[in-house]
C-alpha positions in Angstrom: 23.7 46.5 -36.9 21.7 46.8 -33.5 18.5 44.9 -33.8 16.9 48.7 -32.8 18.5 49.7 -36.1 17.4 46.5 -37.7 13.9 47.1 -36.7 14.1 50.6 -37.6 15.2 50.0 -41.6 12.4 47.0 -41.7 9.9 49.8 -41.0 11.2 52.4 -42.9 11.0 49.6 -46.0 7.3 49.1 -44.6 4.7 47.2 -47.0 6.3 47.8 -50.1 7.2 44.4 -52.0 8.7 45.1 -55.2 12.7 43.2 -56.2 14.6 45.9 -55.0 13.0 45.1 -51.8 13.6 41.8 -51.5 17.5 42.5 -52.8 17.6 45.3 -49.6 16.1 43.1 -47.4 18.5 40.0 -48.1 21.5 42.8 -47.6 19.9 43.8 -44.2 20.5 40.1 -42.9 23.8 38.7 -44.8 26.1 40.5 -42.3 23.7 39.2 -39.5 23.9 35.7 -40.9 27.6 35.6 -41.6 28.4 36.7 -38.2 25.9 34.2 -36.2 27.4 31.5 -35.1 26.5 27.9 -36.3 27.2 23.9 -35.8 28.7 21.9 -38.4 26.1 21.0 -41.0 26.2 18.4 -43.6 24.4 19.1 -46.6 23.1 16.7 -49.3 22.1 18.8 -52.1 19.8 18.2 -55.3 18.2 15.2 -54.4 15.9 14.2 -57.2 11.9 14.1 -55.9 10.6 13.6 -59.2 11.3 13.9 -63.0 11.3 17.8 -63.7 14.4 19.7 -63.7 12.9 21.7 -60.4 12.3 18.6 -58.9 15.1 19.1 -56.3 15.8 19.2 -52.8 18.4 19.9 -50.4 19.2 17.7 -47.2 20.3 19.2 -44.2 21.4 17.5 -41.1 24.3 17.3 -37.9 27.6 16.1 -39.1 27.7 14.4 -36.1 27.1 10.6 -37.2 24.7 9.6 -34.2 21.9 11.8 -35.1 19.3 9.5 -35.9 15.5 9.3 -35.6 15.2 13.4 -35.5 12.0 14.9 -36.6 12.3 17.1 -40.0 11.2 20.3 -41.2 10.0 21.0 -45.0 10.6 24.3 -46.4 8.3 25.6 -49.5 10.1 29.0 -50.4 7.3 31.5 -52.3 8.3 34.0 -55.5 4.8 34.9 -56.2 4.4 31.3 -58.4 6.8 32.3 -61.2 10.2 32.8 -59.6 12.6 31.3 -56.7 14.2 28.5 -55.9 15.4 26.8 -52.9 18.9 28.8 -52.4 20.8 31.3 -53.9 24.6 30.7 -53.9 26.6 33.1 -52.3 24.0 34.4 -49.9 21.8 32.6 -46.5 18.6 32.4 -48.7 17.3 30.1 -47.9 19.6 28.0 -46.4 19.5 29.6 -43.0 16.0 28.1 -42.7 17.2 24.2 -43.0 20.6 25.1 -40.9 18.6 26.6 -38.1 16.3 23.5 -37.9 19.9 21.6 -37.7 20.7 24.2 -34.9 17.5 22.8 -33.1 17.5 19.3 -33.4 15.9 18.1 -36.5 16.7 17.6 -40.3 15.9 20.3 -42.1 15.1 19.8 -46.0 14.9 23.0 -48.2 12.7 21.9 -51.5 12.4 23.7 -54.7 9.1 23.0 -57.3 8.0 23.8 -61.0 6.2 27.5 -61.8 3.7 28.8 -63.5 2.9 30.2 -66.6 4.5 26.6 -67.6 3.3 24.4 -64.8 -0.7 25.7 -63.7 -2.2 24.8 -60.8 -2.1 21.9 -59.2 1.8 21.5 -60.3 2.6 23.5 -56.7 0.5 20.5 -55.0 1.5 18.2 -56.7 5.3 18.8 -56.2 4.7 19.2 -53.0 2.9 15.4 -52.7 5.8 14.3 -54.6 8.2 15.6 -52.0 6.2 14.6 -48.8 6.7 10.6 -50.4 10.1 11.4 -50.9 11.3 12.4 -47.3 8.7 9.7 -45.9 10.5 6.9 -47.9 14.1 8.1 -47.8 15.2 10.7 -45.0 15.8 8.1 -42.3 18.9 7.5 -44.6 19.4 10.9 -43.5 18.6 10.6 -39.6 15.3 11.6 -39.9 12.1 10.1 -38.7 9.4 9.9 -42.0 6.6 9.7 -39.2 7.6 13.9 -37.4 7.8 15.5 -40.6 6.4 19.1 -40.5 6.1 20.9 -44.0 6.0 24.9 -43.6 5.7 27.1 -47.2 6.4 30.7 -47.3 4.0 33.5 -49.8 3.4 31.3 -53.0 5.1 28.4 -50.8 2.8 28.4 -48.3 -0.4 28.4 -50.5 1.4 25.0 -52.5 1.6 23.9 -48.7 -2.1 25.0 -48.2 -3.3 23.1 -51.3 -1.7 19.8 -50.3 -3.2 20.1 -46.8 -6.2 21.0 -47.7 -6.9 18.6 -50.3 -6.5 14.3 -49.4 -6.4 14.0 -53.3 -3.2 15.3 -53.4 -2.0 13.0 -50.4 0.2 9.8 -51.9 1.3 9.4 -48.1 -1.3 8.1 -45.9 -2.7 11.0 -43.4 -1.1 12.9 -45.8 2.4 12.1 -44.1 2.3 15.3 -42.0 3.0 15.9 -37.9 1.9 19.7 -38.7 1.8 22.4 -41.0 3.3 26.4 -40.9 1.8 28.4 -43.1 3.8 32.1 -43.6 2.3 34.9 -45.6 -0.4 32.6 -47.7 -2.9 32.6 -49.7 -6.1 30.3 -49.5 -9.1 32.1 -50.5 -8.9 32.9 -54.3 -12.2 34.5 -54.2 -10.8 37.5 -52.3 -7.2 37.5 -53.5 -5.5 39.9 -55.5 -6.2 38.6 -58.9 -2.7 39.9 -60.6 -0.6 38.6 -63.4 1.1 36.4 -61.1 -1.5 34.7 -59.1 -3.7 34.2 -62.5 -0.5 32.4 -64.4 -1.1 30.2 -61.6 -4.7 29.7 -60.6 -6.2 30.8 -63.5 -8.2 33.5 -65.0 -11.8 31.9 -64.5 -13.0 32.9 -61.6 -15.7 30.1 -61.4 -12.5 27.8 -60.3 -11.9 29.7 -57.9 -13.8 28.0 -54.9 -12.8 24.8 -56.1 -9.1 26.0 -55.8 -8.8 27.7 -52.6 -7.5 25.9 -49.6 -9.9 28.0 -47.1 -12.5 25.2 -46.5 -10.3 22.2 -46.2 -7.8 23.5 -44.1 -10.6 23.9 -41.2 -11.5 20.8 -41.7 -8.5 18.6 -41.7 -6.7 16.7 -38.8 -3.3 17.6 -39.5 -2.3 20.8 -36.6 -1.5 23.8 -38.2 0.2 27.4 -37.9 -0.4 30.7 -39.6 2.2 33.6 -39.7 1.4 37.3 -40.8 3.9 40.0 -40.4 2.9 43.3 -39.3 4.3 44.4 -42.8 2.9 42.0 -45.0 1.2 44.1 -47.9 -2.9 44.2 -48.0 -4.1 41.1 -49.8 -1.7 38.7 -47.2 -3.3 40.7 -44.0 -6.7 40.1 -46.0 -6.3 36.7 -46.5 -5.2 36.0 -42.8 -8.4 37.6 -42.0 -10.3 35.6 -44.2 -8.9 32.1 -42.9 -8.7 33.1 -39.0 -12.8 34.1 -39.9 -12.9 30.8 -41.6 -11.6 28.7 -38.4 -13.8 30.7 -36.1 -16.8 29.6 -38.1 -16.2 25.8 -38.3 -14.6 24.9 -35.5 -16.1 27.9 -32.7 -12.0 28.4 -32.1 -9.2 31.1 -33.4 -6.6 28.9 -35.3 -2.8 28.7 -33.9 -1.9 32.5 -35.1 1.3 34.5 -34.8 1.7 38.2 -35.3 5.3 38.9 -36.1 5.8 42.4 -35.2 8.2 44.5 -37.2 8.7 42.3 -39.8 7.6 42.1 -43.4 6.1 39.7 -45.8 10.3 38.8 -46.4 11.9 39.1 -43.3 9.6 36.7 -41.5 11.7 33.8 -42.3 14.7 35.5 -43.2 15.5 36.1 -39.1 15.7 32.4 -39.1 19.2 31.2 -37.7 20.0 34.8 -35.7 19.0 36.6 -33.0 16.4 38.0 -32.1 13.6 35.5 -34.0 10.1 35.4 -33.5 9.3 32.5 -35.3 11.9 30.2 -34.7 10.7 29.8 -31.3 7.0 29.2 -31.9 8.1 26.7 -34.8 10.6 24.9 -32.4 8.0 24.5 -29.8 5.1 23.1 -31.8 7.5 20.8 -33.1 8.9 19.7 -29.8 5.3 19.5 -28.3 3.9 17.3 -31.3 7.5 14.9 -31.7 7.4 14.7 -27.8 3.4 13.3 -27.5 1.6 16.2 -26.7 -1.4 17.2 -28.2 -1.7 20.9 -29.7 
């Protein structure tokens, strides 16, 4: 497949988000992914964060044995906070996101976490500080450096990501342990979110939580350097809610926050492009990671 032709069945699909989307999007980009060509990666997987069962991560780094001291890159994968996990064996999901940070220089860890209706917010953040301490206490056994690690979250991920950021209570690393944060396709203002089945097995049904619970006012007000990703594609309530923060950021801090437009893309396909050409956000990812690992202030 052409990327024309790529691009062409990625709008025909359009906003929809339903399973059979995801299923059509994942066989767009398996013959993409299986073609691409890769460098040998060693892979450590299940690593134990915490107690739970989901509690689980997957190490990913050079099988070359000098690599040491490379900066690392945390993936959060989303499933609207009741479904997902970390990979799905037999297909790139989502390992093509920890190989490609291989491909470019750094150890990429792919973590998975507890859902809701069982596990309520703040399970998402806390899972989330429970990984952080992990990879800051063990990944240079890996090669990795615990003082460059950048955490990105995707959908449900990225609002778990948001969450921790947002909130120092939730930080069992000092600084939180973070060189920067992506932030794909999230949600952080519960006020104007969708209030579906999904989001309220999470969050909650009282809306008088909801302020309390929303990342929108600490992530303009913390340190740590962060990006936001929407996708031309991304159904309503994600365009809404980029809206909402980049309006947020202008407010406090008299700037626009660090925001990329990913054009024909949707709300999946954003990180699935990950590892293969052409990519959009590998690119932007790689370079605010080699600005920040390298000294320079973003």
């Amino acid at each position: 497949m052409t990327p024309a032709e790529l691009r062409q069945e990625i709008r025909a699909i359009g906003d929809e988000f339903s399973f059979e989307v995801i299923t059509k999007c994942r066989e767009l980009y398996q013959p993409l992914h299986d073609a691409a060509e890769k460098i040998p990666v060693s892979v450590a997987r299940d690593e134990k964060y915490g107690p739970d069962e989901r509690h689980r991560l997957d190490v990913f780094r050079s099988e070359a044995k000098s690599e040491q001291n490379r900066p690392v890159l945390i993936f959060m994968h989303g499933g609207g906070f009741v479904a997902g996990d970390k990979t799905q064996p037999g297909t790139f999901l989502y390992d093509n996101i920890a190989t490609w940070a291989v491909q470019n220089g750094f150890i990429g860890v792919n973590m998975t976490y507890r859902l809701a209706p069982a596990n309520p917010w703040p399970a998402g953040a806390e899972d989330v500080a429970a990984a952080v301490e992990w990879v800051y206490r063990h990944i240079a056994d890996f090669g990795g450096n615990p003082g460059k690690i950048f955490l990105m979250g995707q959908s449900a991920g990225a609002a778990h990501v948001a969450n921790y950021i947002a909130e120092p209570k939730f930080h069992r690393v000092e600084g939180s342990g973070l060189a920067a944060g992506f932030l794909i396709s999230g949600i952080y203002d519960l006020v104007e979110a969708a209030h579906d089945e999904r989001l309220t097995s999470y969050y909650g049904t009282d809306p008088g939580t909801y302020v309390a619970r929303s990342s929108l006012k600490g992530l303009t007000e913390t340190e740590v350097p962060l990006l936001f990703s929407l996708s031309e594609f991304d159904p309503y309530d994600f365009q809404n809610q980029a809206a909402r923060v980049t309006t947020a950021f202008i407010k406090a801090r008299k700037t626009c926050p660090r925001l990329l437009f990913l054009t024909n893309h949707n709300h999946l396909t954003s990180t699935l492009q990950l590892g293969i050409e052409p990519d959009t956000l590998g690119p932007e990812l790689k370079t605010m990671m080699d600005d920040i690992s390298s000294g320079v202030v973003v």
